[in-house]
N, C-alpha and C positions, 0 to 999 in steps of 0.2 A: 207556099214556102217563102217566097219573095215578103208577103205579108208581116210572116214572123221574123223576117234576117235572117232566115236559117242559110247560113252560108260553111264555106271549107274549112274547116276544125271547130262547127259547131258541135254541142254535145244537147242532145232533144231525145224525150221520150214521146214513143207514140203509144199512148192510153188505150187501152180496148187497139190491141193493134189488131185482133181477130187473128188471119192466116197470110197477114203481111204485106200487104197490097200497097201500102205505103211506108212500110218498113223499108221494102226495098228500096224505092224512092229515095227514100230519106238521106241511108246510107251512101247511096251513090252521091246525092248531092254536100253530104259533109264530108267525103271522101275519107284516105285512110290516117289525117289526121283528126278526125271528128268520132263521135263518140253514138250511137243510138240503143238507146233502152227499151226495146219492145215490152210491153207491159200488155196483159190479160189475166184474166182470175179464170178463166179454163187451160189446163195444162196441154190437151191436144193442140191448142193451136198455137201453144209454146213449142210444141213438137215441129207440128208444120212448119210453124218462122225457121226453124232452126235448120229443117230442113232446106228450106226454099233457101238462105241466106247462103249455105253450105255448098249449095247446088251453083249460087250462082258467085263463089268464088269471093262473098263478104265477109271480112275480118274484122266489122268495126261494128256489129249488134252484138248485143247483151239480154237475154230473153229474164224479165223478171214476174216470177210468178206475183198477182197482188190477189187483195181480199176483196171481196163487198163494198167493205171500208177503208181501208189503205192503198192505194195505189203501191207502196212500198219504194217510192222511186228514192235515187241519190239527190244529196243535193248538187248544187252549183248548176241547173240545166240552163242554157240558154233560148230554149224555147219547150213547150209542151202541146202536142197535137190530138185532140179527141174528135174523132170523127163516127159522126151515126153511132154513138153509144148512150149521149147524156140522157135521153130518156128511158134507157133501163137501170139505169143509179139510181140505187133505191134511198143515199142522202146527197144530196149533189153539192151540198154547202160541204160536205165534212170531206169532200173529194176535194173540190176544188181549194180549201183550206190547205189540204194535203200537198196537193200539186203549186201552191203559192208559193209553202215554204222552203220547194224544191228548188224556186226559181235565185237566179243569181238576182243580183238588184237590179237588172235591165231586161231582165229576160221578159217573153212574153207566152202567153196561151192563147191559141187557137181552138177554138168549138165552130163546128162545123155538123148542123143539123137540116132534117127536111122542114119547109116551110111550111104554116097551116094554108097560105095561100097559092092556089093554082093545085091544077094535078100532077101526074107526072109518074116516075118509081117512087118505090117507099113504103113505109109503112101507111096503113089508111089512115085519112085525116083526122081521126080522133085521138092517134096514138101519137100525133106529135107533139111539138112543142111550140110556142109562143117565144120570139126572139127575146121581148122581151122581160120573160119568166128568168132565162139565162141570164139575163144582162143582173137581174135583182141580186140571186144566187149567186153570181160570182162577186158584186158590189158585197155581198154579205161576207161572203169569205176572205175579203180583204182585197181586191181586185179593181179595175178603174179599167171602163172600155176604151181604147184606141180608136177602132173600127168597126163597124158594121156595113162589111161589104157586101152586094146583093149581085155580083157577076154569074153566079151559078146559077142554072136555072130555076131548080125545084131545091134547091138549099142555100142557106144563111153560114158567113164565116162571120163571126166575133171574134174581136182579135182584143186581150186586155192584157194588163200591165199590170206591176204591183201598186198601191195608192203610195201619193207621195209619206204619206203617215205611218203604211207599213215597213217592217224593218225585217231584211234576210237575217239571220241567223249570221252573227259575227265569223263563224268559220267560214262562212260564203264570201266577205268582204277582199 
């Protein structure tokens, strides 16, 4: 979270947020001036967030249903977190396009995947991904790496930015 700035009246969606596990997180850490967009394309686990958030007495998630291909997020975010999902996106350019134009002009995206190197949990080594497959795809969707930090053991965080050439959408300014 430090990575992205995600700080006290941030406003972040968590992509593929599954059953919340860092939904939670999130919201506590933007607290109740901040803003978090759970985002999934299966509705049970819109369910679960909603329940888990509800349970645990959180007022500042927002469960949005997405597609295949739209994430469906608001704009203005100041950060976007996708964790263990990028390799079931079936166009990851036309995601990450999506999620660019969500971003405020400072904002940043977090991908957070299993390495091809070493063991570990995870999917088996065939099924993952290549750091720098990600790093192209999101270079393609209009994106510029910050980071590529390796502290995790069996996964990679990339952290990118809008290119200076790319432009948010004027209601974002």
């Amino acid at each position: 979270m430090d990575a992205l700035n995600i700080a006290d009246g941030s406003t972040v969606a968590d992509v593929g947020a599954g059953a919340g596990w860092f939904t939670v997180r999130l919201a506590r850490r933007v607290g109740p001036n901040g803003r978090i967009y759970a985002e999934d394309i299966q509705p049970p686990m819109l369910d679960a967030i909603s329940y888990r958030v509800s349970r645990e007495g959180l007022s500042n998630v927002t469960t949005v249903l997405g597609t295949p291909e739209d994430p469906m997020l608001p704009a203005g975010l100041d950060a976007v977190l996708i964790v263990d999902v990028y390799a079931e996106v079936g166009d990851p350019i036309s995601l990450l396009t999506d999620v660019a134009s969500a971003l405020k002009p400072q904002g940043r995206v977090g991908i957070v995947d299993f390495t091809r190197e070493g063991a570990g949990p995870g999917p088996p080594m065939d099924q993952r991904l290549d750091a720098e497959e990600v790093i192209q795809d999101a270079q393609a969707a209009g994106l510029s790496l910050l980071s590529h930090e390796t502290f995790l053991p069996y996964q990679f965080l990339l952290v990118f930015g809008l290119d200076s050439g790319t432009s948010a959408p004027t209601d974002q300014l």
